[in-house]
N, CA and C of each residue as an Amber inpcrd file, in Angstrom:
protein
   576
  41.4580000  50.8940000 -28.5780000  40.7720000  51.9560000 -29.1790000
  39.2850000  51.8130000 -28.9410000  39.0740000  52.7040000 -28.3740000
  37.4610000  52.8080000 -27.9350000  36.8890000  53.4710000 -29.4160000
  35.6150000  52.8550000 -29.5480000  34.1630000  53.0320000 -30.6540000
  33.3140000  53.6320000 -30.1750000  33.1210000  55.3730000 -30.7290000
  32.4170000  55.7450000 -29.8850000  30.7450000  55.7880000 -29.8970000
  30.7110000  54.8250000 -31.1360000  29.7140000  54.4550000 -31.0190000
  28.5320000  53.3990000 -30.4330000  29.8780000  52.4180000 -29.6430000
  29.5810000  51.6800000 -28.6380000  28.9370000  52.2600000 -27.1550000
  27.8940000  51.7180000 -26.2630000  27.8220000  52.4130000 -25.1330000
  28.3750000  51.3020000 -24.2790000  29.0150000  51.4070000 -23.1170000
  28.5440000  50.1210000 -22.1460000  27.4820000  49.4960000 -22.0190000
  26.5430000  49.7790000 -22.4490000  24.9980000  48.7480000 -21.9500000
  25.5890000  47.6780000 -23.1610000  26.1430000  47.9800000 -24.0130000
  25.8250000  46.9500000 -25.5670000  26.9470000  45.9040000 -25.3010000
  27.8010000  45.8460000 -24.1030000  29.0690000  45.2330000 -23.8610000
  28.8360000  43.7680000 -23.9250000  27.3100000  43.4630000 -23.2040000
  26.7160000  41.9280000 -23.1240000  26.8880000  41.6380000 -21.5190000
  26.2220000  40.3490000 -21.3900000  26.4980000  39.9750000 -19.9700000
  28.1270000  39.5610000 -19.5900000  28.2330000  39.4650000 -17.8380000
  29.6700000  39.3870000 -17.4390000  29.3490000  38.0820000 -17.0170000
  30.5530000  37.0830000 -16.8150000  30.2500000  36.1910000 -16.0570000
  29.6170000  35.7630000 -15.0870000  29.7410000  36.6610000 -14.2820000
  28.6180000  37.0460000 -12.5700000  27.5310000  37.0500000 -12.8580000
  26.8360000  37.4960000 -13.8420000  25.6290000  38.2100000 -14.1300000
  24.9960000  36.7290000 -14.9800000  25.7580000  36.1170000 -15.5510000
  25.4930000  34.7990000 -16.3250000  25.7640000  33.5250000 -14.9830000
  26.1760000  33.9580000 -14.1540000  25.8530000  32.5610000 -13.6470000
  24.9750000  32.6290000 -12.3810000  24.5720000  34.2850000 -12.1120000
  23.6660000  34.3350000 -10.7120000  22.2280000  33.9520000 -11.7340000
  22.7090000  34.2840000 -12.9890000  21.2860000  34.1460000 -13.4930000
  20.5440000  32.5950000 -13.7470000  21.9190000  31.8890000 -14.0320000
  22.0080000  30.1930000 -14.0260000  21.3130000  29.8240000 -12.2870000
  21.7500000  29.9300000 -11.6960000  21.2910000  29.3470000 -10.6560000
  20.4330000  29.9800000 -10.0330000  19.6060000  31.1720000 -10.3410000
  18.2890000  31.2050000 -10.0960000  17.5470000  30.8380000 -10.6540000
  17.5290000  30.2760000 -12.1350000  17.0280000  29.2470000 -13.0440000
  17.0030000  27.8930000 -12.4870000  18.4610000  27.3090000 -11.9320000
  17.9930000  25.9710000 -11.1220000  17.4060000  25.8960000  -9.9360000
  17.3100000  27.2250000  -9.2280000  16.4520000  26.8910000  -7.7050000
  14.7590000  27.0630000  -8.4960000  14.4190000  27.7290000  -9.4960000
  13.1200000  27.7910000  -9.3870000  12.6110000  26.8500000 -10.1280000
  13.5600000  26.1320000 -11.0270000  12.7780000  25.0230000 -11.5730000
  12.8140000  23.4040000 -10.6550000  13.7360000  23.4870000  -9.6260000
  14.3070000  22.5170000  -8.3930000  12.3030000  22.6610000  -7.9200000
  12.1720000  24.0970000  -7.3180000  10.9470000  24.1700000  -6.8900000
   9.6730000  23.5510000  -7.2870000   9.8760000  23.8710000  -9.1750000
   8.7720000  23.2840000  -9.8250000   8.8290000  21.7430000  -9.9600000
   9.6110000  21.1170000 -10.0870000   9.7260000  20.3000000 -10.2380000
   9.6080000  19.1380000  -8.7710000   9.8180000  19.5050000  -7.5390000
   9.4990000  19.3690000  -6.5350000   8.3360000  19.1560000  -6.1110000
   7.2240000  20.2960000  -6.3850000   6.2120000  20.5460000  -6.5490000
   5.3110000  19.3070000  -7.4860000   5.9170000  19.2710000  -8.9440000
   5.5250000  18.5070000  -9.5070000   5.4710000  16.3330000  -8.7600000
   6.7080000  16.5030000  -8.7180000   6.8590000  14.8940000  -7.3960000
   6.0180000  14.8180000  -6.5580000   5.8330000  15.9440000  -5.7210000
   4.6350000  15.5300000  -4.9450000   3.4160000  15.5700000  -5.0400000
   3.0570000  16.3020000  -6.1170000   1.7670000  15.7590000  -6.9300000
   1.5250000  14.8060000  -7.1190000   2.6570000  13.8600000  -7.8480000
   2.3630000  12.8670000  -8.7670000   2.4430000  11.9360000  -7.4070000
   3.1450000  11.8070000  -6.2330000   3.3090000  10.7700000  -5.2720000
   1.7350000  11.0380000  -4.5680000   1.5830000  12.1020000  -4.4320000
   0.1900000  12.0030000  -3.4540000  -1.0610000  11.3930000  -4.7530000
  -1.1530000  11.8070000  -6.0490000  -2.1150000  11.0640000  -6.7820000
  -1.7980000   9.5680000  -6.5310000  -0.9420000   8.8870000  -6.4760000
  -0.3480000   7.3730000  -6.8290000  -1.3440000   7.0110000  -5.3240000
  -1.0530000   7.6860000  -3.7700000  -1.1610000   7.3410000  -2.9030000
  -2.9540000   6.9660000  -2.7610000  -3.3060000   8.0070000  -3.0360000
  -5.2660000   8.3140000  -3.2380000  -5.5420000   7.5490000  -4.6520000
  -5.0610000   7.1650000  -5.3540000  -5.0690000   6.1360000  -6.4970000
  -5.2630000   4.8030000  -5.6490000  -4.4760000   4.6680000  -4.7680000
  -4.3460000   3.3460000  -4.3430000  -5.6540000   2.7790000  -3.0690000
  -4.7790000   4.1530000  -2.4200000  -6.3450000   3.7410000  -1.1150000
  -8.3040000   3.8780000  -1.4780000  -7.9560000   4.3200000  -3.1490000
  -9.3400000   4.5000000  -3.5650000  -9.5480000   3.2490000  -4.1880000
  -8.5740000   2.5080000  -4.7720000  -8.8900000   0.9240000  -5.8200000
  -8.7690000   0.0080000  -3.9950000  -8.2190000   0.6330000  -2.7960000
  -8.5880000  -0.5170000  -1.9670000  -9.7250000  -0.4730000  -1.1330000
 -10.2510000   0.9790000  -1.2340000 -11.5400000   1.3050000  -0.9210000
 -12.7850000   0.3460000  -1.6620000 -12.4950000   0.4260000  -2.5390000
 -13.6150000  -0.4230000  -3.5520000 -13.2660000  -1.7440000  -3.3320000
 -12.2380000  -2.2580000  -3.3850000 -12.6730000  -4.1230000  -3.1540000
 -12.7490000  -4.2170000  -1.8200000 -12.3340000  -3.2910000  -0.8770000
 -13.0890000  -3.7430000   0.8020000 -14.4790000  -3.8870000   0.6200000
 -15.0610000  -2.8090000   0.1510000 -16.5530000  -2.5710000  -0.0620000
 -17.6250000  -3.4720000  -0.4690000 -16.8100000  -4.0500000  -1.9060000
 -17.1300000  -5.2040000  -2.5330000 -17.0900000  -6.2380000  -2.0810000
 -16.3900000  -6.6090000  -0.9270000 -15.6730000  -7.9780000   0.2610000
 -17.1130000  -7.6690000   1.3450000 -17.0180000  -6.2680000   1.8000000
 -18.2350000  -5.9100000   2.4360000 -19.8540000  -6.3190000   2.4150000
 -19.6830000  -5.6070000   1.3030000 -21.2730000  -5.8450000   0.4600000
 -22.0100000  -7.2000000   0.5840000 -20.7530000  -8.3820000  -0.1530000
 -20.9940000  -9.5530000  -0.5010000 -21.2040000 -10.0020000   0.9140000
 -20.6330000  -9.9470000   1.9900000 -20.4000000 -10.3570000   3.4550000
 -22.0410000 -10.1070000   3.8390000 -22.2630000  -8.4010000   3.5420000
 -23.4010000  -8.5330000   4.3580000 -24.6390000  -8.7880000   3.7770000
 -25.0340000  -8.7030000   2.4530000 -25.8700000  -8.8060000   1.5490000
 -26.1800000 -10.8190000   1.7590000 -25.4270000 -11.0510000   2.1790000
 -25.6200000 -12.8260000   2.6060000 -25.9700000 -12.9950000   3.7290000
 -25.3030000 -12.1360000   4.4840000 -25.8830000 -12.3330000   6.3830000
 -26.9400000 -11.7010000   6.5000000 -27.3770000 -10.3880000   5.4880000
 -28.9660000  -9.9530000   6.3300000 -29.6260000 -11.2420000   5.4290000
 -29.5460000 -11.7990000   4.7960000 -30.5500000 -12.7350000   4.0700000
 -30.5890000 -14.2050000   4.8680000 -29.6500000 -14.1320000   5.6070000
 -29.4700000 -15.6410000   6.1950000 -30.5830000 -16.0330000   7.3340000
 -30.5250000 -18.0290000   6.9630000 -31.4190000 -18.3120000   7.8600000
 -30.6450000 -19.0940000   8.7110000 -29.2540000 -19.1580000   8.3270000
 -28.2280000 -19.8640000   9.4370000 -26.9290000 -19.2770000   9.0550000
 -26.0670000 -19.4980000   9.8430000 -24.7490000 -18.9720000   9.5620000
 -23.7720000 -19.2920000  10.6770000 -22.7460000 -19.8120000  10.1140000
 -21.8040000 -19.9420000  11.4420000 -20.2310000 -19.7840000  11.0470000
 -19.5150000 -19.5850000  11.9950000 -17.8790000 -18.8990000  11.5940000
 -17.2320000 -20.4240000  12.0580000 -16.1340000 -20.6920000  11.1770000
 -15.2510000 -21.8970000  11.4570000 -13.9780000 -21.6950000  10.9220000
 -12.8660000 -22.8470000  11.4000000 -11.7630000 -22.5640000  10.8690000
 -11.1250000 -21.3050000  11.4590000 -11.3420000 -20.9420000  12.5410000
 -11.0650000 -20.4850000  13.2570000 -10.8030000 -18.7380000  12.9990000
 -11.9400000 -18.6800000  12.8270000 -12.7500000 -16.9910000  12.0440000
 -12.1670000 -16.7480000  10.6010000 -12.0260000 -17.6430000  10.1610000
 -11.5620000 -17.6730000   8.1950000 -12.4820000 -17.6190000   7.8140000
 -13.3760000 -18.3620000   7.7070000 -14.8540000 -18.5170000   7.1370000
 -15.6050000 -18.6160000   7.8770000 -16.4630000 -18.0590000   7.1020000
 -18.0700000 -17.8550000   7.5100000 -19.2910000 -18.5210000   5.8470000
 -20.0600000 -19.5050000   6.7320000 -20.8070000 -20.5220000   6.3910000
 -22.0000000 -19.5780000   6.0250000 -23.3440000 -19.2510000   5.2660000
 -24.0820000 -18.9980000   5.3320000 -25.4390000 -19.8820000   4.3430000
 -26.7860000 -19.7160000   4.7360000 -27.5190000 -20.0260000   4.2820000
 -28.6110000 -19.2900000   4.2130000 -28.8560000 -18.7710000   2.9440000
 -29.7220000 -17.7520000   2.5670000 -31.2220000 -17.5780000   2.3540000
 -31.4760000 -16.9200000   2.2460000 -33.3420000 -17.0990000   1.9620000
 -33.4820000 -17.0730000   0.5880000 -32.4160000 -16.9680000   0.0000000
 -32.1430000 -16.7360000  -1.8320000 -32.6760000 -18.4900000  -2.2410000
 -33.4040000 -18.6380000  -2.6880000 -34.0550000 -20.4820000  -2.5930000
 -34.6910000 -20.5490000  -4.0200000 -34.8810000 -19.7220000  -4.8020000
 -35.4260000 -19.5820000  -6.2120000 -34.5880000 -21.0300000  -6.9800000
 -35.1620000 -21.8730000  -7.6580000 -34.3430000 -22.9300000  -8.7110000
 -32.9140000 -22.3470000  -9.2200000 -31.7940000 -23.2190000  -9.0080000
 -30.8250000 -22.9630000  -9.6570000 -29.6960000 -21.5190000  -9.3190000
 -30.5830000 -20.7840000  -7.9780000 -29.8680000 -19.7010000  -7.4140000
 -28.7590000 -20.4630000  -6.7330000 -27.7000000 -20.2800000  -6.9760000
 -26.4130000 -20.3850000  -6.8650000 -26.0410000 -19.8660000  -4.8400000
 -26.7030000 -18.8500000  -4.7350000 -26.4460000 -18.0050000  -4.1700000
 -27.2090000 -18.3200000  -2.7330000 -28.2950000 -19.6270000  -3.0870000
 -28.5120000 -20.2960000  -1.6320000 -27.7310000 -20.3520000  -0.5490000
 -26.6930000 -21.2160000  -1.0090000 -25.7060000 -21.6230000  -0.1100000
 -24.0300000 -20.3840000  -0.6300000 -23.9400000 -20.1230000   0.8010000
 -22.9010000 -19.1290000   0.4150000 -21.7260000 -20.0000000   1.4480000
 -20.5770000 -19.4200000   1.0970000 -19.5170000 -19.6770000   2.0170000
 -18.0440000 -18.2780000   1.7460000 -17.7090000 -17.5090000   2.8900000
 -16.5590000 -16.8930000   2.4680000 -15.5210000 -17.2720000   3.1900000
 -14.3680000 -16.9220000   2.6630000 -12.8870000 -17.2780000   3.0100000
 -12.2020000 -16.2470000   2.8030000 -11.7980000 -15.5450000   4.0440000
 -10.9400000 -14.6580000   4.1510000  -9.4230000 -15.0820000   4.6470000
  -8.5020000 -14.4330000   4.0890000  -6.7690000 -15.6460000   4.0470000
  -6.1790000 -14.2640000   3.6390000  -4.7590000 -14.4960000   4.2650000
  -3.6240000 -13.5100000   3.9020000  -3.7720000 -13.4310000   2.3190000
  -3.9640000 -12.4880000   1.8080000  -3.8000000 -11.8060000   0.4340000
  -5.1370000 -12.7620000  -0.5030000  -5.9970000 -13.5720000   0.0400000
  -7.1370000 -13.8260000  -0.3620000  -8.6480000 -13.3860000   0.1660000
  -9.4440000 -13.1430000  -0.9920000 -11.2440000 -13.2360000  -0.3860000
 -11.9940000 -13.8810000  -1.5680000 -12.1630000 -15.3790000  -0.9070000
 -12.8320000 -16.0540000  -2.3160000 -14.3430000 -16.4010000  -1.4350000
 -15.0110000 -17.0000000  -2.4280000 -16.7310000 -17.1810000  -2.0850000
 -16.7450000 -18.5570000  -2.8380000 -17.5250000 -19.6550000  -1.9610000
 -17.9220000 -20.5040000  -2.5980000 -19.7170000 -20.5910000  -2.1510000
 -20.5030000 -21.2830000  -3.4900000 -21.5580000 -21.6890000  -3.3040000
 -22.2180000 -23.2670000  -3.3270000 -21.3190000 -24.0310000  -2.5930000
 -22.1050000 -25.2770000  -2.6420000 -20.8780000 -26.1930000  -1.3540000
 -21.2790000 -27.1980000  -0.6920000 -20.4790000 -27.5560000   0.2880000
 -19.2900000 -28.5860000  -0.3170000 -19.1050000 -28.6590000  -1.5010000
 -18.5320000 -29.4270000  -2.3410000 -17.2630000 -28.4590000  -2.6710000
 -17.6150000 -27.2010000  -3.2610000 -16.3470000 -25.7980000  -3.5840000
 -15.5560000 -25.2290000  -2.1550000 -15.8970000 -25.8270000  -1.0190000
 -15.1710000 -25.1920000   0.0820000 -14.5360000 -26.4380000   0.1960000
 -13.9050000 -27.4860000  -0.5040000 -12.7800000 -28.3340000  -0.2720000
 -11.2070000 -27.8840000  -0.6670000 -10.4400000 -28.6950000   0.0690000
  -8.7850000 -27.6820000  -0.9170000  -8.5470000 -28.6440000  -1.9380000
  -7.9150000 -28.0610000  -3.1850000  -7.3530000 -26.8020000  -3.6800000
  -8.6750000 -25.8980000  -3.9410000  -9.5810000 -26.7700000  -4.2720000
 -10.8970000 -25.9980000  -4.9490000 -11.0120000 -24.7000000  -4.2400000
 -11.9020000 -24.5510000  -3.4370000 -12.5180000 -23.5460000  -2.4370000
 -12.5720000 -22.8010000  -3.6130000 -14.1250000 -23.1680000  -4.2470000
 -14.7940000 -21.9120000  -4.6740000 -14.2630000 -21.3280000  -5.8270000
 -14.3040000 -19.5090000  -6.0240000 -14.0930000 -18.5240000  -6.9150000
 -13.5840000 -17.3210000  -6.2070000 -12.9480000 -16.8080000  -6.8360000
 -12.1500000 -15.3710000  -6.5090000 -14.2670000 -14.6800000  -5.8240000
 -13.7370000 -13.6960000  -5.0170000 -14.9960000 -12.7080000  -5.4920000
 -15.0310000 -12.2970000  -6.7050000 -16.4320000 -11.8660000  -7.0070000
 -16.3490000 -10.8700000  -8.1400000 -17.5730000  -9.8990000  -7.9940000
 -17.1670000  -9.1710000  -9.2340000 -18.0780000  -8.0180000  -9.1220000
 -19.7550000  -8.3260000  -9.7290000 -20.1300000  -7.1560000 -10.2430000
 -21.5920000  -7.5250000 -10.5040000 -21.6850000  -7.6360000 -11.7580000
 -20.4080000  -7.4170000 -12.5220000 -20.6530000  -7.5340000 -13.9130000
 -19.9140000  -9.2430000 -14.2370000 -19.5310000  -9.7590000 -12.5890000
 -18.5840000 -10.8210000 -13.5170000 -17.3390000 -11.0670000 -13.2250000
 -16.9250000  -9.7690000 -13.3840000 -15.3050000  -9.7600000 -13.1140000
 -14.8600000 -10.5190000 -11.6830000 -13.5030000 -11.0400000 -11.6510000
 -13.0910000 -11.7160000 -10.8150000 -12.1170000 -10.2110000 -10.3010000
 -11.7130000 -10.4990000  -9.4080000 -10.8520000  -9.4620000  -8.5160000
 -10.4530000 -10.1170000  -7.5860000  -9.3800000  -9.7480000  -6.9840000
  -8.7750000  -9.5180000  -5.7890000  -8.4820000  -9.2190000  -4.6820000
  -8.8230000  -9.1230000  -3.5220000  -8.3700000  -7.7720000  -2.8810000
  -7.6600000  -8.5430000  -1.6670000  -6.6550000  -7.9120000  -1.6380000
  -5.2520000  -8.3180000  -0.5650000  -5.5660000  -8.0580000   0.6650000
  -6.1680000  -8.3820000   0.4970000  -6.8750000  -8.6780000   2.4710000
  -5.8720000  -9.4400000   3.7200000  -5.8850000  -8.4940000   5.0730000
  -5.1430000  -8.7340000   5.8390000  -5.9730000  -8.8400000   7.2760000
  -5.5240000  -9.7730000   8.2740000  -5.5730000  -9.6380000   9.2900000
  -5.2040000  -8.4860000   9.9960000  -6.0970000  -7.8170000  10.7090000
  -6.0620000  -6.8230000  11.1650000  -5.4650000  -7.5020000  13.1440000
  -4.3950000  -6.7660000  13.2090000  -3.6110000  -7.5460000  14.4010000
  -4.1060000  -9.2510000  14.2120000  -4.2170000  -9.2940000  15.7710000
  -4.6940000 -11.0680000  15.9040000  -5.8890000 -10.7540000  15.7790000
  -7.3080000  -9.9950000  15.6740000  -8.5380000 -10.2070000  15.3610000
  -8.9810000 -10.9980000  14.2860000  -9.4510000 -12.0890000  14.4770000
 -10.1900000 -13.1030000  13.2050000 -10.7130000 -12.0410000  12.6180000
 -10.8450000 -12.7840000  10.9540000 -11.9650000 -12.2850000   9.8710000
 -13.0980000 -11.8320000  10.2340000 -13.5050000 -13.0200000  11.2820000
 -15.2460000 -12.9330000  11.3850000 -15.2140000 -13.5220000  12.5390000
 -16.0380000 -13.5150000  13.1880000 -16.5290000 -13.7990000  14.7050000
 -18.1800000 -13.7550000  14.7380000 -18.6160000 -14.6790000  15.2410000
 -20.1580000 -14.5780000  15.9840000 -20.3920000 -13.1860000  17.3910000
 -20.9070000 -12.8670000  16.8540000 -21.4020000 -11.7770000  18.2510000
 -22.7070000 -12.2590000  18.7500000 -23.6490000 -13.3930000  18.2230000
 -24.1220000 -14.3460000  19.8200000 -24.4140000 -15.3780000  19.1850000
 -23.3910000 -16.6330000  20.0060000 -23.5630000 -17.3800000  19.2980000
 -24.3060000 -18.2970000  19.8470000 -24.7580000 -18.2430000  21.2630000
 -25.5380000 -18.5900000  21.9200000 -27.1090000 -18.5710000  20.9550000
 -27.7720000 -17.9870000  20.1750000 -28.7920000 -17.7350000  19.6120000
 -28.7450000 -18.6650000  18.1440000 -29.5450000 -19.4030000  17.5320000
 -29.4170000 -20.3250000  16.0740000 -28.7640000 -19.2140000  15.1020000
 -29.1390000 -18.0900000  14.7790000 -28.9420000 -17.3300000  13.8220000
 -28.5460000 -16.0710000  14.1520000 -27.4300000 -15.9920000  15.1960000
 -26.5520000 -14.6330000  15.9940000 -25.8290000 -13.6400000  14.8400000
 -25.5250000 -12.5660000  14.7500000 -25.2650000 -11.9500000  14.0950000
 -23.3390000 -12.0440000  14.3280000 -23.0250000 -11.4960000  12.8250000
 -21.2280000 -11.8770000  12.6710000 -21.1100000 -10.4490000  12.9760000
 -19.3130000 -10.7990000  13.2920000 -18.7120000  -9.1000000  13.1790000
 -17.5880000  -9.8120000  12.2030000 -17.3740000  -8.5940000  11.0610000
 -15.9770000  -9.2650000  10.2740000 -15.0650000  -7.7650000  10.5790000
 -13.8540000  -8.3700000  10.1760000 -12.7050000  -7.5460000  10.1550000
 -11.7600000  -7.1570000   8.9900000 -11.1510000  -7.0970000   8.6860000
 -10.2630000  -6.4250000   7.1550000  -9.0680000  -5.5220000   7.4990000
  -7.7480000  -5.4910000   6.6340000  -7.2520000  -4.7490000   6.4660000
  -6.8970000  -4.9100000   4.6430000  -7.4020000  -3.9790000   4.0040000
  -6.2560000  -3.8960000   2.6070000  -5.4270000  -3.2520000   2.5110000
  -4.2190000  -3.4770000   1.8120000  -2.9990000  -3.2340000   2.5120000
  -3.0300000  -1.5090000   0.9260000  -2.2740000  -1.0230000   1.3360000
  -2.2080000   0.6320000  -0.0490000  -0.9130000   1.1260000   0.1850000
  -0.8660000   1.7930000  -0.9800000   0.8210000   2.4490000  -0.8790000
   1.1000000   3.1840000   0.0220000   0.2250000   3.6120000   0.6410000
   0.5480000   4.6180000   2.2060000   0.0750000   3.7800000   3.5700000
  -1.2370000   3.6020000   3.6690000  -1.8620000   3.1150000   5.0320000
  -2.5160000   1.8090000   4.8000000  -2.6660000   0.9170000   5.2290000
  -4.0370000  -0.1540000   5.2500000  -4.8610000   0.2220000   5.8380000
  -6.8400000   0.1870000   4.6360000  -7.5310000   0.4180000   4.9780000
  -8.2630000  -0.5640000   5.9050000  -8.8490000  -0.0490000   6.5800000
  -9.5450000  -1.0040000   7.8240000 -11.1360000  -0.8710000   7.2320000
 -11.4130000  -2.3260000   7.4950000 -12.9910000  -2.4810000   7.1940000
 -13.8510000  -3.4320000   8.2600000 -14.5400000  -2.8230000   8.9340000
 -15.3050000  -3.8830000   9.7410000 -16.4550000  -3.4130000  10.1160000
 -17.2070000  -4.1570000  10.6600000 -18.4160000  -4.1400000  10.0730000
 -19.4710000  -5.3870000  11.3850000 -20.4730000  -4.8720000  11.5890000
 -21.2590000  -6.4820000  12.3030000 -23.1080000  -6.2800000  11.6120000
 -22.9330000  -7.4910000  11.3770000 -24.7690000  -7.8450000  10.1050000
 -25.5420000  -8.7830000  11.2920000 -26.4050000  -8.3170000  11.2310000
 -27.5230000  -9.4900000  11.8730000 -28.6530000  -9.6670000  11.0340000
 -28.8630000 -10.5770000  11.1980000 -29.7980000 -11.4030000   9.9630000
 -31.0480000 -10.6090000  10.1130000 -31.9600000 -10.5100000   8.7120000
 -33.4910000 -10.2370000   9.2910000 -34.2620000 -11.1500000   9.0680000
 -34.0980000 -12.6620000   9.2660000 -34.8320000 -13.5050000   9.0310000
 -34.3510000 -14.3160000  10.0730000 -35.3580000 -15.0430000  11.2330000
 -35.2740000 -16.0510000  12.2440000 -35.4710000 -17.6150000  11.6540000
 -34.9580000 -18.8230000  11.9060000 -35.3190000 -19.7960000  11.2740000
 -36.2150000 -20.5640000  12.4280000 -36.7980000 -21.3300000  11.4180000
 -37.9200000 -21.7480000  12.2730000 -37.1530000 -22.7370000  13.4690000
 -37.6410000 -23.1690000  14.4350000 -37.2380000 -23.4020000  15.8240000
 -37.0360000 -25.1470000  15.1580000 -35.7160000 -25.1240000  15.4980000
 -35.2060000 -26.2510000  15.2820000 -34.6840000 -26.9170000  13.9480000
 -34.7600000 -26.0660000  13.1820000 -34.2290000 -26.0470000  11.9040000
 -33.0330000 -26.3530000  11.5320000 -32.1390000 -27.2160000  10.9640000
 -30.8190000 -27.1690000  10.5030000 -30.3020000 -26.6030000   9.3260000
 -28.9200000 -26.5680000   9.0800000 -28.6160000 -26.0910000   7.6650000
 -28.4230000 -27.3080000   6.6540000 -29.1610000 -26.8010000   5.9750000
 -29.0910000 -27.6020000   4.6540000 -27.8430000 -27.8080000   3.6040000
 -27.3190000 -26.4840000   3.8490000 -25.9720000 -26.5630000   2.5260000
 -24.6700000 -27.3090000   3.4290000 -24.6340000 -27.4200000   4.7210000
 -23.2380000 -26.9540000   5.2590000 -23.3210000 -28.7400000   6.2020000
């Protein structure tokens, strides 16, 4: 018995109509949500190569901020370290005598010829406030850390090398410092 006060529109949805409507609900939220993943994977990625941007820099800095000051310097250990001796000479500056050590997943700094023994060797780098850090430093192919570019000369300028390793690429850092200070003719190093 038909109600004739019923129309067909008031019948409700049919099955067809309820499930084309279901699964255009899961393709467009598949989309959003898609969308959303690769947001969040590309932030993680530029998250990463930006925190390895900064301790190359910081590995950098320290590298060259010692070699333009140097009045000697030499690479040993077969381009791991690099020896330096600074014009930094004020009482109690630490920072006279430098030494770095670049090593699979290490970059430490020592200041005295006593802290570049093993286990010792020195201190992590750190920053300018202090902080100790890290940075997972890699050999970039077979290129040493550091190399003399003339070593023929007392006080030749270094080239260093880097890779930090990031959730997508390893950043590459390299770099060559030449001193702006000549030592006087015949001079040795004092710290090393």
């Amino acid at each position: 018995m038909d109600d004739p006060t019923t129309s067909q529109s008031d019948a409700g949805m049919t099955l067809i109509e309820l499930i084309v409507g279901l699964v255009v609900s899961v393709l467009v939220l598949s989309g959003i949500a898609s969308v959303l993943i690769n947001a969040f994977l590309t932030q993680s990625a530029v998250l990463s190569t930006s925190e390895a941007t900064n301790r190359g820099q910081l590995v950098g800095s320290a590298v060259e901020k010692a070699m333009r000051n140097a009045v000697y310097s030499t690479v040993t250990a077969g381009g791991t370290v690099l020896l330096v001796e600074t014009t930094f000479d004020s009482p109690g500056d630490a920072r006279h005598c430098q030494a770095f050590r670049l090593a699979d997943k290490t970059a430490q700094m020592a200041s005295s010829a006593t802290d570049i023994t093993v286990p010792v060797w020195g201190t992590w780098l750190q920053d300018e406030a202090g902080r100790q850090w890290s940075a997972l430093v890699r050999q970039n192919g077979s290129t040493p850390f550091f190399a003399q570019t003339n070593p023929s000369q007392p006080n030749g300028g270094v080239r260093y090398v880097f890779d930090i390793e990031t959730d997508s690429a390893p950043v590459v850092f390299r770099g060559e410092i030449h001193p702006e200070w000549q030592p006087a003719a015949g001079k040795d190093a004092t710290c090393w």
